[in-house]
C-alpha positions, 0 to 999 in steps of 0.5 A: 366308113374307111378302116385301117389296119395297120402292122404292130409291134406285139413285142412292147409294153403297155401304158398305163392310163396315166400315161394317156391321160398325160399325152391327150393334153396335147392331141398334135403331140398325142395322134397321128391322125391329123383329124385328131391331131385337131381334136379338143380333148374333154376335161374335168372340173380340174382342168384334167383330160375326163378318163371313162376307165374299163377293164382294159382300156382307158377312153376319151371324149374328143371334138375335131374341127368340124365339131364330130365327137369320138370315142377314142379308146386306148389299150392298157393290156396288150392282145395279140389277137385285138387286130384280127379281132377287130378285123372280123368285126369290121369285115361283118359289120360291112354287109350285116350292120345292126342299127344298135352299133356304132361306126369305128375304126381300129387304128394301129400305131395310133396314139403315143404313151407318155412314158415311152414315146411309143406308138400304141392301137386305138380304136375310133368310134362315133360319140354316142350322145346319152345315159348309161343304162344304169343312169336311166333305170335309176333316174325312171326308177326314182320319178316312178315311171314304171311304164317307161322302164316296161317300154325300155324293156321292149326296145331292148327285146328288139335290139337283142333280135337284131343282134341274133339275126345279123350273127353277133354277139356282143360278149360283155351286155352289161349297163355300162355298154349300154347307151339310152339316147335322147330320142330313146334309142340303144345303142352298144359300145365296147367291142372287145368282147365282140364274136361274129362268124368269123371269130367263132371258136376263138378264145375271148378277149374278155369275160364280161362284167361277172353279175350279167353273165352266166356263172360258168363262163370264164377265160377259157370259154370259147366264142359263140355267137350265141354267147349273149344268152344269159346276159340278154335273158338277166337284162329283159328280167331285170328290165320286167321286173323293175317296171312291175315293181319299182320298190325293187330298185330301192331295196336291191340297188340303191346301196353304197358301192353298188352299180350293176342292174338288180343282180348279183352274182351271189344271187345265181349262186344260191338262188334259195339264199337270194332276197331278190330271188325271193322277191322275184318269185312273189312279183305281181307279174306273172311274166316276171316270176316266169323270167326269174325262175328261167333266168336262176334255173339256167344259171345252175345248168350248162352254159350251152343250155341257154337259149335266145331271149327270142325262144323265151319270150312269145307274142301276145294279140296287140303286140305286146310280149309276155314270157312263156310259161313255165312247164312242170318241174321234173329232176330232169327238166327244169322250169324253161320251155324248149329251146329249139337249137340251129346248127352249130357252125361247123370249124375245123381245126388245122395243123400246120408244120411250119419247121422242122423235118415235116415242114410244109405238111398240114392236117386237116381235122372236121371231127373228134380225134386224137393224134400221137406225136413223137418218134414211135412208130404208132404216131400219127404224126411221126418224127424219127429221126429228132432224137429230141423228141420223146417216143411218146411226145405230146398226145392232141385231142380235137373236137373242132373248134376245142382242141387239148393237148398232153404231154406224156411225160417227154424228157424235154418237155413241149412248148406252147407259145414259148411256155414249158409243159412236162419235161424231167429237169423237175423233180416230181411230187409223189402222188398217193395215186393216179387220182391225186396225179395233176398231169400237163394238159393245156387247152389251145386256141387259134394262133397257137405255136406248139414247139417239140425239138425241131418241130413247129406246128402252128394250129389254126382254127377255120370256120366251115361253110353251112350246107344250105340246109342247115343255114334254114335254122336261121329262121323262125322255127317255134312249131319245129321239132328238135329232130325229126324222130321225135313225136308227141307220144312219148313213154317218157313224158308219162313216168312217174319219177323214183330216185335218183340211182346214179351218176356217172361221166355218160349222166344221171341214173333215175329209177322210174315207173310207166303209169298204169303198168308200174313196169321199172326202168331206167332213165339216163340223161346225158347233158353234152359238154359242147354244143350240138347243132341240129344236124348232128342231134339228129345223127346222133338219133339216128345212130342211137336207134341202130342200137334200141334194136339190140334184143338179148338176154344178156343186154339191157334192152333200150326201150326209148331215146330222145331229146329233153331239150339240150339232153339226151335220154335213154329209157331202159330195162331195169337190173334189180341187183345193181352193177358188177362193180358193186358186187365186187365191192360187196365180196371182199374185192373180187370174186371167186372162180364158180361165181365169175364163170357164168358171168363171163360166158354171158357177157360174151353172148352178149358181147358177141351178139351185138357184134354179129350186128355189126354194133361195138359197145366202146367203154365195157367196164365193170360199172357197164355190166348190170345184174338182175336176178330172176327165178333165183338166177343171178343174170349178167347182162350189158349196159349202155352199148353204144352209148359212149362210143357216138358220143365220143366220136361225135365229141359232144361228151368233150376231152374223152381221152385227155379229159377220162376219170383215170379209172376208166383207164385200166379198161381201155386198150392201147389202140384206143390212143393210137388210132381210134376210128380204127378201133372195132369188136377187138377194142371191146374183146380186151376191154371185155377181158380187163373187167374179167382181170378184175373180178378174178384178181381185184386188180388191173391188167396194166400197172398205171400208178405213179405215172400218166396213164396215158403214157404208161398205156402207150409204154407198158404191157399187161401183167399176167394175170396169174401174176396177180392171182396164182390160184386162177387156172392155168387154162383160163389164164392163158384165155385172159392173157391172151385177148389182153395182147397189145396187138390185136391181130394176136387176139380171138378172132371175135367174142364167140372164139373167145367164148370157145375157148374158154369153155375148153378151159374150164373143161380142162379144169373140171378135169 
């Protein structure tokens, strides 16, 4: 089918439906296209041109001369990226077209408003003859046909498949873009929300109807063509359980003003104040109360943990489906099986300089990262000589395809598509302290123009190509493994489960017990906060196991790591004296010189010992040093080393550095912003003397209050610390101060100099 694209003018107003609804009366009048010039508009009972009206668009039915029916759908919101949008659709649909869709053409300066003449885009799709499938439940529902609506259930199984293998997803399934046809086919209409490869990473268009999609989906998730999960899954259990009990309908649906299919929203909310919930769950289907208690469970998860309807469903001898059965409930496991992920589809972020004095240049980003832009001469993007641009301008973190951008307290503000963000021509509400502080942080998408001085930058989002390896995840896989490391015999699938211990920015902390022997450790399970695919979960894995070598005295020792399904866990040895923070907290604040002495020479054998090992840790914080007594000795010994840093790297624990709790601040040196993959054993040393800062002052090296953190660590040096504490020794100080330094070449050479010297300084005390 032939498709035009033609330019438009992004600059004007949008009608309203009214306005349509005026100028379709007359179509010659009404279109440029001649065909529809000769259309026959359909009417109401009044005469009036019959209005389907949605969230962003008005439609009409249209008959021409040769008797063809259309959809002609008109915009009541203006879309900068509807155009390309559809572009990528109809470029997809060209080789990888499901029988589910419908033939369209998007058309611009295709049809006139009444109340301004002007030219506006329109969308032409074949008619489909049918019943919303609302209007189809119901009507199976009220003749008893049970049978019927469990033979619709199949059929949109079907349809769902064809979807995931043709690398679509619809983004808004929900019963009114749903068409059931005579002859008992489903057909989808309403493209807007459509994600195909190509479109991958962009921002929607629009969310969906709120009752079929997952509670956290909002305007700012991003498109993924595994973005009908939720909704697919919600449908085929709303289907099963309907045709296993029609009453269902009755007692749910058929109520004034209500027209979704059996869920609400406030159903996913509280599912142990849901009614349907509860009636799901005593379902005479098995399969069904298997589906709800999936379907309830995801929706108090991530977003990204929902797998295809596909995975979720398994096939019965004959033909026939039957869900798979739920596995036992454990705190951190739910009631679903295993979903198996493919690859994430690679992207990468580009920066173009588009004006200014770097014009022409681009950058290129295929992994987590973060550029400093301004005039100072540790940006990494450096414009000297605009002396409207600040030191520090605007600090962007990346993980392709997401993308954050901060200004850091510039004098005359950064500009994202027109908009204002910072800039000191406001007065600034004092906060109570840094935790209170809202600072200016704006999530980008594909299209995006940042403005700082002269200097524009363009940010563009690409899809990557697949190795040909990865591209095998578009096949069946239900007896592969997650990643090849993991095996059947698993010490964390034989735990008795304690309490819950903890929970922090890296998961949540269970004590647990192995069976026989009742040894105590420690279970964290880390949820990424963006997609991982195969490859890289298996990279991580392997990455991990690096550190499961690590043996010391003064390390908490990694027993196990793997997968739960999307997760991550990491089984350790247990500490039974808790955290430094604790401790701290526990003695007024900070402790005094005797108890901190021993401490701090363990945490450098610790510390030291991993880095003859060529392994940084990468987040040392107080929180990161456990303590454990044995043989009435209190013993210091580090946590999670590693943990922080390959996730963070691999960007799968999201915005780290726009997106950190403003504690974990005062533990992170400058060169953590300014170059992070240049970061090595000196990054742990400073982070290493900032906790000792601490538990000898009860304060920060740096002064953060009042101000962007980010910004005061690129601005500000460290305070000394006998500034803080006067009776902390001379010698000592000199030590901490020291390996504070902002520029690491000034620091120890490594922990055990550090070590060193230190042990020279207390000597000297003693003296």
């Amino acid at each position: 089918m032939t498709r035009s694209f033609l330019p438009v003018d992004d600059a004007m107003p949008w009608p309203m439906a009214s306005d349509y609804s005026a100028i379709v009366q007359q179509p010659r009048f009404a279109f440029r296209d001649p065909v529809l010039q000769a259309c026959s508009i359909e009417r109401n009972s009044l005469g009036q041109p019959l209005t389907r009206a949605g969230a962003f668009a008005v439609v009409y039915k249209g008959i021409d001369a040769e008797g063809k029916a259309w959809a002609l759908r008109a915009f009541t919101t203006e879309s900068q990226q509807r155009r390309e949008h559809y572009e990528h659709i109809a470029s997809h649909l060209q080789s990888r077209k499901p029988r589910c869709l419908v033939d369209f053409e998007y058309r611009d300066s295709s049809i006139r408003s009444a109340s301004d003449g002007k030219w506006y885009p329109l969308v032409a799709m074949d008619w489909v003859q049918g019943m919303i499938l609302f209007s189809w439940v119901q009507s199976k529902c009220r003749k008893g046909k049970g049978a019927s609506i469990a033979k619709g259930a199949r059929h949109w199984l079907k349809l769902v498949k064809e979807l995931s293998k043709a690398e679509i997803a619809h983004g808004d399934l929900q019963h009114a873009n749903i068409l059931v046809t005579p002859q008992g086919r489903l057909k989808l209409v309403d493209y807007d929300g459509m994600c195909v490869p190509g479109l991958v990473g962009r921002r929607n268009i629009e969310i969906g109807v709120r009752p079929y999609q997952h509670p956290q989906r909002n305007e700012s998730t991003l498109l993924s063509t595994s973005l009908d999960d939720f909704s697919a899954l919600a449908i085929y259990t709303a289907l099963r359980a309907l045709a296993a009990d029609i009453s269902l309908w009755d007692k749910h649906v058929e109520q004034p003003g209500y027209d979704k299919l059996l869920f609400r929203s406030e159903d996913f909310l509280d599912r142990e104040q849901s009614p349907l919930y509860r009636d799901l769950m005593n379902s005479p289907d098995s399969d069904v109360r298997t589906l709800a208690a999936q379907l309830f469970t995801f929706a108090r998860g991530s977003i990204d943990d929902v797998p295809p309807l596909s995975q979720l469903v398994a096939a019965e001898p004959g033909g026939k489906r039957a869900a798979v059965s739920a596995i036992p409930n454990v705190p951190w496991q739910s009631d679903m099986p295993e979903p198996q992920p493919g690859d994430k589809p690679a992207s990468r972020v580009i920066l173009d300089v588009t004006a200014g004095p770097l014009q022409g240049e681009t950058l290129h980003i295929e992994q987590h990262d973060t550029l400093l832009f301004g005039r100072g001469a540790d940006c990494r993007i450096r414009v000297a000589d605009d002396r409207r641009i600040s030191r520090h301008q605007f600090l962007l973190e990346v993980i392709p395809p997401h993308a954050c951008l901060r200004d850091l307290g510039s004098r005359n503000g950064t500009y994202v598509n027109g908009v204002k963000y910072g800039g000191r021509d406001e007065p600034k509400r004092p906060a109570e302290s840094p935790a209170d502080e809202v600072f200016v942080e704006v999530e980008l998408k594909h299209g995006d123009q940042i403005i700082a001085g002269e200097t524009t930058v363009l940010l563009r989002i690409e899809g990557l190509s697949l190795p040909s390896a990865a591209k095998e995840s578009d096949k069946d896989s239900s007896d592969a493994l997650v990643v090849p490391e993991e095996t059947t015999e698993r010490l964390v699938d034989r735990l008795e489960v304690g309490e819950q211990i903890g929970t922090g920015t890296l998961g949540v902390v269970y004590k647990v017990e192995t069976g026989q022997d009742q040894q105590e450790l420690v279970l964290k399970v880390v949820h990424p906060t963006t997609e991982i695919g195969k490859t890289n979960r298996a990279e991580l894995l392997r990455a991990f196991a690096s550190y499961q070598s690590l043996r010391h005295a003064n390390i908490v020792g990694l027993v196990e790591h793997g997968t739960l399904r999307r997760a991550f866990y990491f089984l350790a040895e247990y500490c039974n004296e808790g955290s430094l923070d604790q401790w701290i907290e526990e003695r007024g604040g900070k402790l005094i010189l005797g108890q901190a002495r021993p401490l701090m020479f363990q945490c450098l054998d610790g510390l030291d010992h991993a880095h003859r090992q060529g392994l940084v840790h990468g987040d040392l914080k107080p929180q990161s040093i456990l303590l454990h007594r044995e043989n009435r000795k209190r013993i210091g010994r580090i946590a999670d080393f590693g943990l922080a840093r390959i996730l963070e790297d691999s960007g799968s624990s999201g915005m780290t550095t726009t997106g950190k709790s403003w504690k974990n601040f005062h533990f992170l040196p400058r060169e953590r912003l300014v170059s992070p993959r240049e970061s090595d054993l000196r990054s742990d040393q400073w982070s290493m003397a900032a906790v000792f800062y601490h538990m000898l002052t009860g304060r920060f090296p740096r002064d953060l209050a009042g101000g962007d953190p980010i910004a005061e660590i690129l601005h500000s040096e460290t305070v000394p610390i006998r500034d803080r504490n006067s009776t902390v020794p001379q010698p000592v100080a000199r030590v901490i101060d020291r390996a504070l330094s902002s520029d690491p070449e000034k620091r120890f050479r490594d922990a055990a100099e550090m070590k060193s010297h230190l042990k020279r300084a207390f000597a000297r005390v003693r003296r």
